[in-house]
C-alpha positions as CSV (number, residue, x, y, z in Angstrom):
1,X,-21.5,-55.9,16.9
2,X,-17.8,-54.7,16.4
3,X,-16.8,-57.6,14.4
4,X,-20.1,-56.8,12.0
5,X,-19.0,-52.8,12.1
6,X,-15.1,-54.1,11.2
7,X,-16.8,-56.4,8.2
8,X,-18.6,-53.1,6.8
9,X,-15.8,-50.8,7.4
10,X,-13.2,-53.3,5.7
11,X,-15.8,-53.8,2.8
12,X,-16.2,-50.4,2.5
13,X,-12.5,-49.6,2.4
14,X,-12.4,-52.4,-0.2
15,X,-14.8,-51.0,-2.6
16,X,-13.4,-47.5,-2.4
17,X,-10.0,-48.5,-3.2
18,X,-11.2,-50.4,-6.1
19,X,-13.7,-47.4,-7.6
20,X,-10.3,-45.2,-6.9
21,X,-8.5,-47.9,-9.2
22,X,-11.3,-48.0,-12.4
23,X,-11.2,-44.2,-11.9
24,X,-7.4,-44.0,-12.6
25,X,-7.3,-46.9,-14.8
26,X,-10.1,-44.7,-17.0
27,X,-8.3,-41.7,-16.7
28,X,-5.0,-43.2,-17.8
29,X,-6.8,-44.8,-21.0
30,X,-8.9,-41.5,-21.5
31,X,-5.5,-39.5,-22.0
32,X,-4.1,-42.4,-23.5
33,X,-6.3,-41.6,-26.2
34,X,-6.1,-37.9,-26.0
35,X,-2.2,-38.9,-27.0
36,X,-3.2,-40.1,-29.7
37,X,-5.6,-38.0,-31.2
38,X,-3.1,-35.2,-30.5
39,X,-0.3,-37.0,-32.3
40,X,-2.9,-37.7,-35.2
41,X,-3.6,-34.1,-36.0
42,X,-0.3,-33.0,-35.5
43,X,0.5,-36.2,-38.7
44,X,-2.7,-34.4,-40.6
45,X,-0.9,-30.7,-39.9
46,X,2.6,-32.0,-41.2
47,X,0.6,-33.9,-44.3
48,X,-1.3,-30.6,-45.1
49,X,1.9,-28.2,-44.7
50,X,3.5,-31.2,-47.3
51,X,0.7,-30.8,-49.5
52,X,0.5,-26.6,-49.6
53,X,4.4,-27.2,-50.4
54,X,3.8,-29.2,-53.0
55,X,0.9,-26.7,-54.5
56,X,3.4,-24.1,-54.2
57,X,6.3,-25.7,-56.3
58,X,3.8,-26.6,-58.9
59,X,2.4,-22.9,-59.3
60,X,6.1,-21.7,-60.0
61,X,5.6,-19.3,-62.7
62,X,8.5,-20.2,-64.9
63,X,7.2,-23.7,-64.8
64,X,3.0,-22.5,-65.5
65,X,4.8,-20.4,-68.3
66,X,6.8,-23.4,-69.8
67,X,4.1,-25.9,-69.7
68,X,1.3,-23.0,-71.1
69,X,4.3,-22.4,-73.9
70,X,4.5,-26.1,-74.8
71,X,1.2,-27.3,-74.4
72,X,-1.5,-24.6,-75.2
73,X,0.6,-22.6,-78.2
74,X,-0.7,-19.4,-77.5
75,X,0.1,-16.6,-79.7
76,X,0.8,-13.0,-78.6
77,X,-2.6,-10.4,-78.5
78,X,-2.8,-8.6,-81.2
79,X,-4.4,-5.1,-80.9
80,X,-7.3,-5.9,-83.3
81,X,-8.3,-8.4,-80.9
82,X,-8.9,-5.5,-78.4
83,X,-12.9,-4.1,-78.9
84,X,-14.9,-1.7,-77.1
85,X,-17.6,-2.8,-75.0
86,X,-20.1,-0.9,-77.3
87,X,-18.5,-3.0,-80.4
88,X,-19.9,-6.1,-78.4
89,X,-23.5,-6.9,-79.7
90,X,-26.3,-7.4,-77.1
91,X,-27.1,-10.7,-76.0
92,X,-30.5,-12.0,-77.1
93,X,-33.4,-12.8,-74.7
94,X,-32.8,-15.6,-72.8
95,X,-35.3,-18.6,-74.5
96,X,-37.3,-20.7,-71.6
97,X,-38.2,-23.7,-73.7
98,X,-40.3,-25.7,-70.7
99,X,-42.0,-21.9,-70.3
100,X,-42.9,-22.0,-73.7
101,X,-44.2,-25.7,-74.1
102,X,-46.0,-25.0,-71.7
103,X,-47.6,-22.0,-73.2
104,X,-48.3,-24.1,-75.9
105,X,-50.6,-26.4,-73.9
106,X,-52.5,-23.9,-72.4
107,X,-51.4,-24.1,-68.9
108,X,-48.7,-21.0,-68.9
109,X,-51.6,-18.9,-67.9
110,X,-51.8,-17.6,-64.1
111,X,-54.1,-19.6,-61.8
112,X,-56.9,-18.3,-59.6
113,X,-55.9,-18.8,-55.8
114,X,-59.0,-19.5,-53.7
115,X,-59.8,-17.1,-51.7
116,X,-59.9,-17.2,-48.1
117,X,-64.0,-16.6,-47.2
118,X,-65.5,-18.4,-44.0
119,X,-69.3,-19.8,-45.3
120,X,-71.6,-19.0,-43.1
121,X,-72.3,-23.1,-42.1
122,X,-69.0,-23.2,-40.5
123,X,-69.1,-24.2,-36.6
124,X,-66.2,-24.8,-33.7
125,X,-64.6,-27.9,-32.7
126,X,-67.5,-27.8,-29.6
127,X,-70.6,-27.9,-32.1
128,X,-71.3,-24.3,-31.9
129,X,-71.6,-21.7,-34.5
């Protein structure tokens, strides 16, 4: 009976030791991989700060200003180009040209809903009126 109580208790010490093993060898590759997500965002933070650099030295305004000067040819505003808001003519009504075809066929006009009126023949799910 001792020998059998030795077996279980050396079996037991056996199976402990190695769940106690796949728990660290899981632990060690779960923060293995925490590593490298960490290291991976930190990359994507670097790349982004890079990029909003970049952004930056291309929005200088002496360089916006010498491209718009040699590319667009802009000329200075004249004060005749200046109006009132009153000077602006109103816009027209706006056109809906699927409204209006369908208009045209008849069937712009507003539909009748059916109305909501319990017939007298109705009955329940059990059979009953």
């Amino acid at each position: 009976m001792i020998k059998l109580l030795h077996v279980i208790a050396i079996g037991a010490l056996v199976s402990s030791a190695l769940y106690a093993y796949s728990i660290k060898y899981e632990t060690t590759l779960e923060a293995e991989q925490l590593q490298k997500l960490k290291a991976k965002a930190q990359r994507e933070r670097d790349a982004i700060a890079v990029l909003k650099a970049e952004w930056q030295f291309l929005n200088r305004p002496d360089r916006l200003q010498a491209l718009a000067d040699r590319h667009l040819d802009l000329q200075p505003l004249v004060i005749n180009q200046v109006v009132r808001l009153s000077d602006i003519p109103n816009r027209g009504p706006k056109v809906d040209s699927i409204g209006r075809k369908l208009e045209d066929l008849g069937l712009g006009l507003p539909t009748e809903t059916p109305r909501n009126v319990k017939s007298n023949n109705s009955t329940t799910p059990g059979g009953r009126p």
